[in-house]
C-alpha positions in Angstrom: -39.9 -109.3 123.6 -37.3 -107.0 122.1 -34.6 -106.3 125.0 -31.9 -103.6 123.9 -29.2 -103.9 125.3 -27.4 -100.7 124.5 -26.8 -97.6 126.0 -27.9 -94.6 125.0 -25.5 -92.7 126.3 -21.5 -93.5 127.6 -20.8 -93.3 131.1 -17.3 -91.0 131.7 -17.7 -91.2 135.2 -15.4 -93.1 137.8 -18.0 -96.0 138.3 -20.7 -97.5 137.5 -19.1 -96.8 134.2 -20.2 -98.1 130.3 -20.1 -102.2 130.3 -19.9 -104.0 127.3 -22.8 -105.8 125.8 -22.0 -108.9 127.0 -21.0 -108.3 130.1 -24.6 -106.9 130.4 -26.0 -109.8 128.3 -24.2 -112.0 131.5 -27.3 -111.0 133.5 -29.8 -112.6 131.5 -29.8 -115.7 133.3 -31.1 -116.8 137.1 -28.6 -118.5 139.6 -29.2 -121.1 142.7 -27.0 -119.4 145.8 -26.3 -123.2 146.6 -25.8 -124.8 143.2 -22.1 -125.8 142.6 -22.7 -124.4 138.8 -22.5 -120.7 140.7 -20.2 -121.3 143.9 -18.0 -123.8 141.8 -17.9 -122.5 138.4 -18.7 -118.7 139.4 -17.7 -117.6 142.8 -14.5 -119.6 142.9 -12.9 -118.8 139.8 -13.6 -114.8 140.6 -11.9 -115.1 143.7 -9.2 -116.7 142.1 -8.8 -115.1 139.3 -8.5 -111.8 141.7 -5.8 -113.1 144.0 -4.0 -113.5 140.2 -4.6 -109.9 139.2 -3.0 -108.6 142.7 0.2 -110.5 143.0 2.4 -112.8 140.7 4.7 -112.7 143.2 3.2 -114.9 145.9 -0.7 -115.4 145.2 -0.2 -118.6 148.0 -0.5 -115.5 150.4 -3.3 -114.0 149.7 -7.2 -115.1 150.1 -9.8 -112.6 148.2 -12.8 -112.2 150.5 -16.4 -110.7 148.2 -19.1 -108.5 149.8 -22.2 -107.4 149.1 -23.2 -103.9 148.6 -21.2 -100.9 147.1 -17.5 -100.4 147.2 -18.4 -98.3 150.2 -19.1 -101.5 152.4 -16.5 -102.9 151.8 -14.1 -100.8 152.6 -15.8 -100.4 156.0 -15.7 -104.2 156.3 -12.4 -103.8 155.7 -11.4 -101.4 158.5 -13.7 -102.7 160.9 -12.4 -105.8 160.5 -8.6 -105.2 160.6 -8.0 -103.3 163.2 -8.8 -104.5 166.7 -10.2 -102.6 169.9 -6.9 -101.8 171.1 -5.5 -100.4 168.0 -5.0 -97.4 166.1 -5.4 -96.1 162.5 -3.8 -93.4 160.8 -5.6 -92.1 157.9 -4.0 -90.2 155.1 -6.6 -88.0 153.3 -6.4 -85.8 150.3 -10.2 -85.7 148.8 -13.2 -87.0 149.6 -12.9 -90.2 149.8 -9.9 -90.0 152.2 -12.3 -88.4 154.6 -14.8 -91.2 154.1 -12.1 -93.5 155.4 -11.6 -91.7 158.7 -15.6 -90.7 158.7 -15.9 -94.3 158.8 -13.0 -95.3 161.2 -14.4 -92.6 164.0 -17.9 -94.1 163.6 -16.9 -97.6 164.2 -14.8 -95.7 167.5 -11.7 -96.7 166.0 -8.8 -94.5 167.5 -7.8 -92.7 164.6 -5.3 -89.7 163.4 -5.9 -87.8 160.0 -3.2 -86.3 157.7 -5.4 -84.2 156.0 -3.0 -82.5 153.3 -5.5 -80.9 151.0 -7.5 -81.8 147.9 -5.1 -80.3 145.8 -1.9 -82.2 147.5 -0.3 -85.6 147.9 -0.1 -87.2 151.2 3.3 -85.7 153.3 5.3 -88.6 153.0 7.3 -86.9 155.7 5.1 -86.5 158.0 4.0 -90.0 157.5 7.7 -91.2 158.6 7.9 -89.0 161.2 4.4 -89.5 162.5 5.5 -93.5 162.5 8.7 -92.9 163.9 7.8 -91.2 167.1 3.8 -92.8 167.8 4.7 -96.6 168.3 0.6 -97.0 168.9 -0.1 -96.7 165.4 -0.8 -100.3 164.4 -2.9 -99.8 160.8 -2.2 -97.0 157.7 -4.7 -96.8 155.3 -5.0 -94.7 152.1 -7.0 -93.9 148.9 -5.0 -95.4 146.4 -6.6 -93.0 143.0 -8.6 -90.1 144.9 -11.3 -89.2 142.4 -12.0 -86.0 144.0 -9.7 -84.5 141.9 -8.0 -87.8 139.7 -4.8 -87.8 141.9 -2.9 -90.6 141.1 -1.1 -90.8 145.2 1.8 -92.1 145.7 1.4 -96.0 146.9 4.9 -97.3 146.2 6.3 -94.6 148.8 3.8 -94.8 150.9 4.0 -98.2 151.0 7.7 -98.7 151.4 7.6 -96.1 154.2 4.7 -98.6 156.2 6.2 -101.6 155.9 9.6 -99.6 157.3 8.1 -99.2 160.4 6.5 -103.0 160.7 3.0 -101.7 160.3 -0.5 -103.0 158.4 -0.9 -101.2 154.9 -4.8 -101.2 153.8 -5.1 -99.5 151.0 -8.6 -98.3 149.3 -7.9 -99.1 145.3 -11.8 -98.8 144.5 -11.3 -96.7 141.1 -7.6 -98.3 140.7 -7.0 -101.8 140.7 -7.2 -103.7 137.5 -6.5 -100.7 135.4 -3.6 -99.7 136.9 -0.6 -102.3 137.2 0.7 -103.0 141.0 1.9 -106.7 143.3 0.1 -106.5 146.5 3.0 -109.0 147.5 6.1 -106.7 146.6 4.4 -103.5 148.2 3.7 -105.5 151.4 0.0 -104.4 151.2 -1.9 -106.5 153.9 -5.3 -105.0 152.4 -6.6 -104.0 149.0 -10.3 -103.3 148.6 -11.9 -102.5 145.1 -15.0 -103.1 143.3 -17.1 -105.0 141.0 -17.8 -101.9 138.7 -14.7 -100.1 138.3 -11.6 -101.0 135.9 -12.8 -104.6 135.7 -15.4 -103.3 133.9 -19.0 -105.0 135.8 -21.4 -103.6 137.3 -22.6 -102.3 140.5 -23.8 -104.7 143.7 -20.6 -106.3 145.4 -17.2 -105.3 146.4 -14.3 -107.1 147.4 -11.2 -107.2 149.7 -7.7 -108.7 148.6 -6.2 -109.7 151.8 -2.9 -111.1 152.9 -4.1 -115.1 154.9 -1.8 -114.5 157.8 -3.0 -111.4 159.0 -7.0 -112.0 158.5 -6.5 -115.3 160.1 -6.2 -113.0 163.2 -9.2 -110.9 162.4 -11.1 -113.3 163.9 -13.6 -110.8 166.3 -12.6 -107.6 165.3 -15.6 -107.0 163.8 -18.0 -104.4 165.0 -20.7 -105.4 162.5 -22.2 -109.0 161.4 -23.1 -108.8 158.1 -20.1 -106.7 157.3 -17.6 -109.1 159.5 -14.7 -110.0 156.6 -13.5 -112.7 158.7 -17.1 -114.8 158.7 -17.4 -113.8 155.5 -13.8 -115.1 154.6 -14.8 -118.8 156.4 -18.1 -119.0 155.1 -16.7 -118.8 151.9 -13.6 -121.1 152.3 -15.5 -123.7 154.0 -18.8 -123.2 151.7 -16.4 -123.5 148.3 -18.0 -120.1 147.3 -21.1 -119.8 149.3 -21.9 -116.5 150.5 -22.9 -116.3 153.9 -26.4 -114.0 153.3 -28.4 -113.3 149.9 -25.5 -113.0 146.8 -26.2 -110.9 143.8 -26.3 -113.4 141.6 -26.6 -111.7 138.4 -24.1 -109.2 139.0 -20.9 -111.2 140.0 -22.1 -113.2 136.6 -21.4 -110.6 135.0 -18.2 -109.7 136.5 -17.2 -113.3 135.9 -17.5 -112.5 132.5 -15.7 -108.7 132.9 -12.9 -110.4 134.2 -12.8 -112.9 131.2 -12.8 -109.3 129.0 -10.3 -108.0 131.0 -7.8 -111.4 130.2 -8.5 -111.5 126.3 -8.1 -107.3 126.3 -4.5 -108.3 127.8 -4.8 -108.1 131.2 -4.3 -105.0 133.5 -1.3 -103.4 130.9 -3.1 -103.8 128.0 -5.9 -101.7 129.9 -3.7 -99.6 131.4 -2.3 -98.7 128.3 -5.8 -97.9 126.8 -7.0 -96.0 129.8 -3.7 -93.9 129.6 -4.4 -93.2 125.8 -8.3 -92.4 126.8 -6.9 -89.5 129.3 -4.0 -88.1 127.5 -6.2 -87.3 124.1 -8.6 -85.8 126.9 -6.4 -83.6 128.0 -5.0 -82.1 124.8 -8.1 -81.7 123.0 -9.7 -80.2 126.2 -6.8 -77.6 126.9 -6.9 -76.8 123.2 -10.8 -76.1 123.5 -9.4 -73.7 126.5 -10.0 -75.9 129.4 -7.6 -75.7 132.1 -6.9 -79.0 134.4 -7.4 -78.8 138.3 -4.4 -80.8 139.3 -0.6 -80.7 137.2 -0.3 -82.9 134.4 2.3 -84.9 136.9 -0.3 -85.4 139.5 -2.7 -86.8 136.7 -3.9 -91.0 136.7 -5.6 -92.1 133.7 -8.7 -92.5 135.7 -11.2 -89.7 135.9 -10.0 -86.0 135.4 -11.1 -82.4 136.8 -11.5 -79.2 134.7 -12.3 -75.7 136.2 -15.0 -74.3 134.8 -15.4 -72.2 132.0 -14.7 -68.0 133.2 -18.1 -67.1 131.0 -20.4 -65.4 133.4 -23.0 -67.2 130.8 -21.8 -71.1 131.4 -24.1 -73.1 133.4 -23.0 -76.5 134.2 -26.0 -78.4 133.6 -27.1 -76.7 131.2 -23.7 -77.8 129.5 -24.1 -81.0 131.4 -27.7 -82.1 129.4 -26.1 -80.8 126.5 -23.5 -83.1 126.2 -26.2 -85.8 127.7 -27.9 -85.2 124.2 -25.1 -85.7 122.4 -24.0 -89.0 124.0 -22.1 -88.6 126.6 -22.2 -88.5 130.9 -19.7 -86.7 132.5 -19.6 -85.1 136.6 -19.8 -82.7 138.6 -16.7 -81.0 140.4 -16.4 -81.9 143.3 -13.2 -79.7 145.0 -13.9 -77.5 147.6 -14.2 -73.7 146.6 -13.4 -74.4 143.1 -15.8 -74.5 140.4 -15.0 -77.5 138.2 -16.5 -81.0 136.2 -14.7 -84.4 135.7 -14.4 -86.7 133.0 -13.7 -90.2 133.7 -11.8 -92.2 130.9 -12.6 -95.6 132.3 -14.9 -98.9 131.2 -15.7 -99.3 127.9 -14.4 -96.1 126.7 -12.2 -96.6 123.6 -9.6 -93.4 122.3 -12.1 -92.6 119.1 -14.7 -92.2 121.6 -12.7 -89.4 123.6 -12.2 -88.0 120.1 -16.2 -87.7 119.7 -16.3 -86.4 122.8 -14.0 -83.1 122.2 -15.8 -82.7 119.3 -19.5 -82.9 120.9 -17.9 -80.0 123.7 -16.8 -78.0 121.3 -20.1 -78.0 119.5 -21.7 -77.7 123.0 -19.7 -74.8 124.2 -21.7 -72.6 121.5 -24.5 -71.9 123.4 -21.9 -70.1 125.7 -20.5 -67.8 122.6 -24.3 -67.6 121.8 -25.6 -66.2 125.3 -22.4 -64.1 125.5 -23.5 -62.3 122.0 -26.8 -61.7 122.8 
């Protein structure tokens, strides 16, 4: 049998993203759920390995709890976990996923206020302060930490510091963030991270997981208004199971992020990929603008994570059209997806390397033609 294991395409999209070979290779082999060769010499090191990645500060604080399903679940375990019946949550949003959080929050009837300040803006750190200052029933903040609506990089260390001013939980949503871009859970005072298996780590789709500090989930104890998305059962089953997951686990898919996160290590951790990511999105950016293309958001606002671009004035340009064009050529990129303006994204995550962000202005340019083309005709 004659299994390719390569892609015909690359994936510049903000996750699932391109995977390495052996990281899909990883998936080859079946796993027992109660065999100490998985929970021992699988699960545990991942968790592990996480609370490393999030703090060097004090990782004796912090307890990494791994759920199944899409980033998405876990960041509602996450909320419907942390904050109890009698609390309240104050959600700042700029982008669709920001909304998600309080979509989420109101479902689970979680008392909640929005700072809604616009896809195109950073949260109002101001109003944050002043919101804190004067509404002592606010017991939980929570934010989108890169919000690939747009590729806004937000602004965690001032958010952050701001939080922790005013002695309350910080849970942050780092889904398309952490492990490519440098931070210490312990020096920001996060209480809550949540991310997932394929984003910067580089696996692939099928669990997420929540970076939590021990003292404050050791109280979570009944908060939950779900069962199978309860992070404090999931959190004890785990501790006292040496790795076991409570219900079904993907097998195959934390073995391969097992092996992403051995990847990520002998790249050089989260600088090294940092630092390539950064490259991968500034060469982006100037070939693209020299092509014509205009960015969505100020260069300052920018994160080396995914990318927006208006659309091309041409009345002839057609965005799937230019979209299966590229496709043919190697490359997947998105769809806008700011309100009222007419845009795509490029993501310059995964296994994305700078010569292949070189290929890729070249394959646009070649692809814009058809625009010139219609235009003459």
């Amino acid at each position: 049998m004659n299994l390719d294991l390569e892609n015909p395409y690359i994936l510049l999209t903000p996750g699932p993203l391109s995977t390495s070979p052996t990281v899909r290779a990883a998936m080859l082999r079946d796993w027992c759920t109660w065999d100490d060769d998985y929970n021992l010499g699988v699960v545990t090191p991942i968790r592990e390995g996480l609370v490393k990645l999030a703090t060097v500060t004090k990782p004796e604080d912090y307890t990494v709890v791994l759920m199944q399903g899409s980033g998405t679940f876990s960041v509602e375990a996450m909320i419907g976990s942390a904050v109890p019946e009698n609390g309240r949550l104050l959600v700042l949003a700029n982008g669709e996923y920001g909304n998600r959080l309080g979509r989420i929050a109101k479902t689970l009837k979680i008392d909640t206020i929005i700072h809604d300040s616009g896809e195109l803006a950073p949260p109002d750190l101001g109003k944050l302060d002043a919101e804190l200052s004067a509404d002592k029933s606010i017991t939980h903040v929570v934010c989108v930490h890169n919000e690939t609506t747009t590729g806004m990089l937000n602004p965690l260390e001032a958010i952050a510091s701001i939080v922790k001013r005013h002695d309350r939980l910080f849970l942050v949503d780092s889904m398309s963030a952490f492990g490519g871009i440098p931070l210490d859970v312990a020096e920001l005072g996060i209480d809550f991270l949540v991310s997932s298996a394929n984003k910067c780590i580089q696996g692939v789709p099928g669990f997420g997981f929540v970076i939590v500090k021990k003292s404050v989930l050791e109280k979570c104890k009944g908060n939950s208004r779900s069962v199978s998305l309860d992070l404090y059962d999931q959190w004890q089953g785990m501790e006292k199971g040496h790795g076991k997951w409570r219900y079904t686990s993907p097998t195959h898919v934390v073995r391969a992020f097992h092996q992403a996160m051995q990847e990520l290590d002998e790249e050089g951790g989260v600088a090294a990929r940092f630092a390539r990511y950064t490259e991968n999105q500034r060469r982006l950016v100037v070939g693209m603008e020299k092509l014509g293309f205009k960015c969505v958001l100020p260069h300052a606002l920018h994160s080396p994570i995914i990318t927006g671009f208006y659309n091309p004035e041409e009345p002839e340009y057609d965005f799937m059209k230019f979209y299966e064009l590229l496709k043919e050529k190697g490359f997947v990129i998105y769809p806008g997806k700011v309100t009222g303006i007419n845009s795509f994204r490029i993501g310059t995550i995964g296994h994305v390397f700078p010569d292949d962000i070189t290929r890729l202005i070249t394959a646009i340019e070649k692809s814009m033609y058809w625009v010139k083309e219609a235009a003459a005709v």
